[in-house]
C-alpha positions as CSV (number, residue, x, y, z in Angstrom):
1,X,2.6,3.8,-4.9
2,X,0.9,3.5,-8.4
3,X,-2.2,5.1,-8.9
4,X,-4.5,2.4,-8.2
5,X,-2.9,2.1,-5.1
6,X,-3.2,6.1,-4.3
7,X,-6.9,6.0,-5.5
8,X,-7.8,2.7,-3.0
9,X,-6.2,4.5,-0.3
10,X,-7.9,7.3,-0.2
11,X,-11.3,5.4,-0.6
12,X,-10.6,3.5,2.4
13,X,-9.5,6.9,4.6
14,X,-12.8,8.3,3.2
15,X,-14.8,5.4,4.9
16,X,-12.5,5.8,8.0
17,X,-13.2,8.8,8.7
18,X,-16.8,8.4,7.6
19,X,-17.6,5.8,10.6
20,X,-15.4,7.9,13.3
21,X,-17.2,11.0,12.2
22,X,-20.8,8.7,12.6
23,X,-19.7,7.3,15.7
24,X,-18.9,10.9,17.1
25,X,-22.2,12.2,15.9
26,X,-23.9,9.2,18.3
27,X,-21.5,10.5,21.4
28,X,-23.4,13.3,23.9
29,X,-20.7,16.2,24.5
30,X,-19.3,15.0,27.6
31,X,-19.5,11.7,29.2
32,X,-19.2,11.4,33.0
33,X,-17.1,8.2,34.3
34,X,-15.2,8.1,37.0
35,X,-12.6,4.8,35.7
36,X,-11.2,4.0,32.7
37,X,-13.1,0.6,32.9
38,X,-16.4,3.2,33.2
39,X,-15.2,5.0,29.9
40,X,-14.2,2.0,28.3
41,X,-17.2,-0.2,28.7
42,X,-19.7,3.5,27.9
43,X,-17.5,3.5,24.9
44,X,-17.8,-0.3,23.6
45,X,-21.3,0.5,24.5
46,X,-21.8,3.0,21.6
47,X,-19.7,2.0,18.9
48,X,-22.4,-1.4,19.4
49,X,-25.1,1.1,19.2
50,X,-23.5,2.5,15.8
51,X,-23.2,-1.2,14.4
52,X,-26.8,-2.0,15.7
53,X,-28.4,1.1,14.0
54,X,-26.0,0.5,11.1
55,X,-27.0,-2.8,10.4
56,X,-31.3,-2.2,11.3
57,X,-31.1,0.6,8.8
């Protein structure tokens, strides 16, 4: 990789791991489902929540 490449790289991990560490801020410490559909749909659920806020803000 050249250096531009190196430097865009790690710009875009820093962003990555910016919006999974904001969407893990928004989760409560345990979340109670009893199906994957359950977990899935409470999980789609707040990464809308983290766009929503995102986006009003």
């Amino acid at each position: 990789d050249t250096l531009e490449q190196k430097i865009e790289k790690l710009k875009m991990r820093k962003r990555v791991e910016t919006t999974i560490s904001d969407i893990k801020k928004l989760f409560p410490r345990t979340i109670h489902t009893v199906t994957l559909d359950g977990f899935l749909i409470k999980l789609t659920l707040f990464v809308f929540g983290l766009q929503l806020s995102k986006s009003i803000n």
